[in-house]
C-alpha positions as CSV (number, residue, x, y, z in Angstrom):
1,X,0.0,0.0,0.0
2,X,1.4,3.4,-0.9
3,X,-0.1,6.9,-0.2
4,X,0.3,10.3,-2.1
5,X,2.1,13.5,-1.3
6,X,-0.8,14.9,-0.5
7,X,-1.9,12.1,2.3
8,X,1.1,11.7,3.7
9,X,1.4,15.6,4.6
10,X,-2.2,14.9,5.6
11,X,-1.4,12.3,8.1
12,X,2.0,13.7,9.2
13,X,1.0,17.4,10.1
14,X,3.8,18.4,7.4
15,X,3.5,20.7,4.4
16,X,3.6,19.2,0.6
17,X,6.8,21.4,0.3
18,X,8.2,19.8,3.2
19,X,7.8,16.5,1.7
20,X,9.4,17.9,-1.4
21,X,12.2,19.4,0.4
22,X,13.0,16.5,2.3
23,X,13.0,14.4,-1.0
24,X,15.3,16.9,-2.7
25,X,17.8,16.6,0.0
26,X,18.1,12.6,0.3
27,X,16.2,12.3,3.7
28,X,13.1,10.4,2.6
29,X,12.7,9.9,-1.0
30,X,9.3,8.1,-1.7
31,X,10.0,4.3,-2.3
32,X,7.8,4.4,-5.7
33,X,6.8,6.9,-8.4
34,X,3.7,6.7,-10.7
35,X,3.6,6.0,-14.4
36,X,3.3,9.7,-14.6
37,X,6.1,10.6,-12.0
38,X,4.1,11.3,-9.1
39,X,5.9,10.2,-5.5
40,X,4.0,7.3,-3.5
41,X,5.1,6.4,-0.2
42,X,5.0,3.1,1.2
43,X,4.5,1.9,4.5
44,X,8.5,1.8,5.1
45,X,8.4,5.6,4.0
46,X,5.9,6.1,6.5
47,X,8.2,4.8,9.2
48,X,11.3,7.1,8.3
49,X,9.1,9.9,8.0
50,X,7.8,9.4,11.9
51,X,11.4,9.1,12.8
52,X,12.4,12.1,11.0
53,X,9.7,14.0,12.7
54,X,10.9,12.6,15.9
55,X,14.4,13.9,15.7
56,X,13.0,17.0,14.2
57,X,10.7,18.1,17.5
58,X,13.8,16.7,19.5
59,X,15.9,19.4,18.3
60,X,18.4,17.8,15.7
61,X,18.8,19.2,12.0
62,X,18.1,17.7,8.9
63,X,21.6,16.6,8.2
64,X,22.5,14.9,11.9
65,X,19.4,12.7,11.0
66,X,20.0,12.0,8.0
67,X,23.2,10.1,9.4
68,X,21.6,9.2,12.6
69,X,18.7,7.1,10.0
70,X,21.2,5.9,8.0
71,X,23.7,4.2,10.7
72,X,24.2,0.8,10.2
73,X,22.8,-1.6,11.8
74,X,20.1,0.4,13.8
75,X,16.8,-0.3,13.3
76,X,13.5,1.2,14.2
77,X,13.5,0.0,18.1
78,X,16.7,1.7,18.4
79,X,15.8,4.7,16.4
80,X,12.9,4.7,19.5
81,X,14.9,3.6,22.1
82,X,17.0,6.4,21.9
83,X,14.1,8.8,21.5
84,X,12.8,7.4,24.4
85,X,16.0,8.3,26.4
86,X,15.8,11.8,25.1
87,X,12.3,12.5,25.6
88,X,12.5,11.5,29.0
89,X,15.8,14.1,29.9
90,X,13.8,17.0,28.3
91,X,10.7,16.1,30.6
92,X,13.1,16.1,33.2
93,X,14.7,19.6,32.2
94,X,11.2,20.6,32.0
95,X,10.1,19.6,35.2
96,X,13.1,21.3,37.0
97,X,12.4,24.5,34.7
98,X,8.7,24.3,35.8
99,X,9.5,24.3,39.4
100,X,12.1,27.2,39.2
101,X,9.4,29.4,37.3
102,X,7.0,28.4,39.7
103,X,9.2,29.4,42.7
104,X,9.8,32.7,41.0
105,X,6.0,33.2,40.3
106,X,5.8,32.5,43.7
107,X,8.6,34.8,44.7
108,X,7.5,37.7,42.8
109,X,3.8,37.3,44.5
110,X,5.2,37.6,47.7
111,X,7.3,40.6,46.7
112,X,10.7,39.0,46.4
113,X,12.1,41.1,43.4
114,X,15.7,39.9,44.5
115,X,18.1,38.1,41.6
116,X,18.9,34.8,43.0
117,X,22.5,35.6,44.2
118,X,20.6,38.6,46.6
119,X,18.2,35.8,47.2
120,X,20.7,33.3,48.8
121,X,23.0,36.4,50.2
122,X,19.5,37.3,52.5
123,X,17.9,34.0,53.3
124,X,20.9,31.4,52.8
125,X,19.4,28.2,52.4
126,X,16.1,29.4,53.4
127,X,13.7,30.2,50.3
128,X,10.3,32.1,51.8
129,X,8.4,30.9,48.4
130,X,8.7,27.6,49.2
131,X,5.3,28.9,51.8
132,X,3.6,31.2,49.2
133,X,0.9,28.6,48.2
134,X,0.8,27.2,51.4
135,X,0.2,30.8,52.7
136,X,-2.0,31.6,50.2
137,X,-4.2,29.0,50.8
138,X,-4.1,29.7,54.0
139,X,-4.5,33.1,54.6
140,X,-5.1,34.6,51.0
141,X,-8.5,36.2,51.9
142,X,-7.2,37.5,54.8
143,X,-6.0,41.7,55.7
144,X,-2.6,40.1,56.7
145,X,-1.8,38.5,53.6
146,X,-2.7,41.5,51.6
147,X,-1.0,43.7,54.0
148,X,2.1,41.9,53.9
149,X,2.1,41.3,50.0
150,X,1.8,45.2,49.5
151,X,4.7,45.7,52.3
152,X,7.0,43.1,50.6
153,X,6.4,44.1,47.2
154,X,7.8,47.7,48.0
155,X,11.2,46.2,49.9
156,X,14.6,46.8,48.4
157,X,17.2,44.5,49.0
158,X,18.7,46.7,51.5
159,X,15.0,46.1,53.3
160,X,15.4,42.6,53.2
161,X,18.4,42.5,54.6
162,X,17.8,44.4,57.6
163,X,14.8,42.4,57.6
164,X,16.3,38.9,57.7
165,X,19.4,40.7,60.1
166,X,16.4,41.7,62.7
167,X,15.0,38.6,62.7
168,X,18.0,36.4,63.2
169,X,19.3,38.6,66.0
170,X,15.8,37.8,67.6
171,X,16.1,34.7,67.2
172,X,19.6,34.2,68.4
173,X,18.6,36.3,71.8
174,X,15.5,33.8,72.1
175,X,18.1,30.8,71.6
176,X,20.9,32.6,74.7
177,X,17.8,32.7,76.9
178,X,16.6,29.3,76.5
179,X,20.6,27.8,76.8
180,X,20.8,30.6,80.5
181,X,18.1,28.8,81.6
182,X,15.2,31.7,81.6
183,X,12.1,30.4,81.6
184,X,9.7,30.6,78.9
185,X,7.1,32.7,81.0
186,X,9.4,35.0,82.4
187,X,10.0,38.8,81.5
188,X,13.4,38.3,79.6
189,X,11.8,35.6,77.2
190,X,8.8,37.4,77.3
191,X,9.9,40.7,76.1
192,X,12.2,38.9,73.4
193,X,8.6,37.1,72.2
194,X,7.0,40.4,72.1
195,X,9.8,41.5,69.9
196,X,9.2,38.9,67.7
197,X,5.9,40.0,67.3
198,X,6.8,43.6,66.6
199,X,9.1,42.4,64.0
200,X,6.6,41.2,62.1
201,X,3.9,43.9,62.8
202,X,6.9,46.5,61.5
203,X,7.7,44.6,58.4
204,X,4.8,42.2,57.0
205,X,1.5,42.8,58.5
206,X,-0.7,43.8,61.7
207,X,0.6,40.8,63.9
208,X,-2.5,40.4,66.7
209,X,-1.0,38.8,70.4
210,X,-4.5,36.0,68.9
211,X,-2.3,35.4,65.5
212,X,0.9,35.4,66.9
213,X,0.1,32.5,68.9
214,X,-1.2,30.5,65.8
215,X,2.5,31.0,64.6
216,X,3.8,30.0,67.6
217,X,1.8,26.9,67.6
218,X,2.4,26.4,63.8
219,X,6.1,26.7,64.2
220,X,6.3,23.6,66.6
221,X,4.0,22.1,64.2
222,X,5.7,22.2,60.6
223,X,9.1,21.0,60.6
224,X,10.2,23.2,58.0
225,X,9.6,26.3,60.6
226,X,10.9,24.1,63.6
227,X,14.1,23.8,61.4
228,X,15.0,27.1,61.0
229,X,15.5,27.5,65.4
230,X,16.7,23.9,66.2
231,X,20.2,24.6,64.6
232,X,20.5,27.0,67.5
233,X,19.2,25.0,69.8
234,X,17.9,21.6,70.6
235,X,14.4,22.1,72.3
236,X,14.4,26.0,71.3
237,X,11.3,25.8,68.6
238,X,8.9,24.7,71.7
239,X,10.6,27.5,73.7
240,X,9.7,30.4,71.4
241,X,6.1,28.9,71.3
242,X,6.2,28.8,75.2
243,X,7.2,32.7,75.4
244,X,5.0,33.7,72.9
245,X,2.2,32.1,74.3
246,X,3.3,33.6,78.1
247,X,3.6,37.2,76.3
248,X,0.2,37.2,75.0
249,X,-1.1,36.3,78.1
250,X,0.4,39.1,79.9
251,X,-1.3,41.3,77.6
252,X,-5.0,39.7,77.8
């Protein structure tokens, strides 16, 4: 069975000039010709032509597959093996691609207009959009999150410095108290925990003494926030939430 010019562009997604072109060039001449001179392609034909096609979307030019096609002893389960193989490293590029653009979607929601050098210079290891859908879904209808999107988005890098500065200091005077032995409820971890929550009222949103004891409770809940004080100090996540819990009940 053989199939015109025509069809084959028909069933391939290819322009008649394409076909023409490729002919012209040795890549996939038609395996019979009418009476009249008209190309017919045969079923082998049709089978080059799908592996041309794949080579072609995979990037390589006309002339690489000519050779490629052409190698001896490969057949068409290599010719798809290999494809295969390839196919399966771009999805994988893509993939990682995906997620970067996502994290800078993310990013550039919360505010984070910082190259990826300033990024890591700021936060270290620490990347805040890893939380943006998580906080989104959380809190997206809320005055905070709107509040703190609109402060973020207006932050320099020199804001995000002092930013992330303030807060580790914070944190590091939370961490000496818990290793002197202050309790949790007293005025020195206290006054620390009310710091913490004036660090966040100054630079992302409103900070209630009601919704900085949700953080304090989510902090020993998530890992990924527990992580983040633990370095400092064994114990020190459940510490913070105990101060910060004690503070707002001074002030009820």
């Amino acid at each position: 069975m053989s199939y015109s010019v025509g069809q084959v562009a028909r069933f391939a997604g290819v322009t008649v000039r394409t076909l023409h072109h490729y002919d012209e060039i040795g890549l996939l001449c038609p395996g019979e010709r009418t009476s009249a001179g008209y190309r017919r392609y045969t079923e082998a034909d049709m089978d080059r032509l799908q592996q041309v096609l794949f080579y072609r979307e995979l990037g390589f030019p006309l002339e690489e597959i000519a050779v490629i096609l052409d190698e001896p002893g490969a057949d068409a389960m290599t010719h798809l093996r290999r494809q295969h193989q390839m196919l399966v490293r771009r999805i994988d590029r893509l993939r990682m691609m995906t997620v970067a653009i996502e994290k800078e979607m993310e990013a550039r929601t919360m505010g984070i207009n910082l190259t990826p050098e300033e990024r890591f210079e700021v936060f270290g290891d620490f990347r805040p959009e890893d939380y943006a859908q998580e906080a989104e879904e959380r809190w997206g209808g809320t005055e905070a999150f709107k509040q703190a999107n609109q402060r973020m988005a207006g932050m320099t890098k020199a804001d995000w410095v002092r930013f992330a500065e303030e807060g580790k200091a914070v944190a590091e005077a939370l961490a000496q108290a818990f290793s002197e032995g202050a309790p949790a409820d007293g005025e020195r971890a206290m006054d620390l925990a009310e710091e913490h929550r004036q660090h966040i009222t100054r630079w992302c949103y409103d900070c209630s003494f009601e919704m900085h004891r949700g953080l304090g409770d989510m902090y020993v809940a998530d890992p990924r926030f527990a992580a983040n004080y633990e370095p400092l100090a064994e114990g020190l996540t459940e510490y913070i939430r105990d101060a910060i819990h004690a503070n707002a009940a001074r002030h009820s």
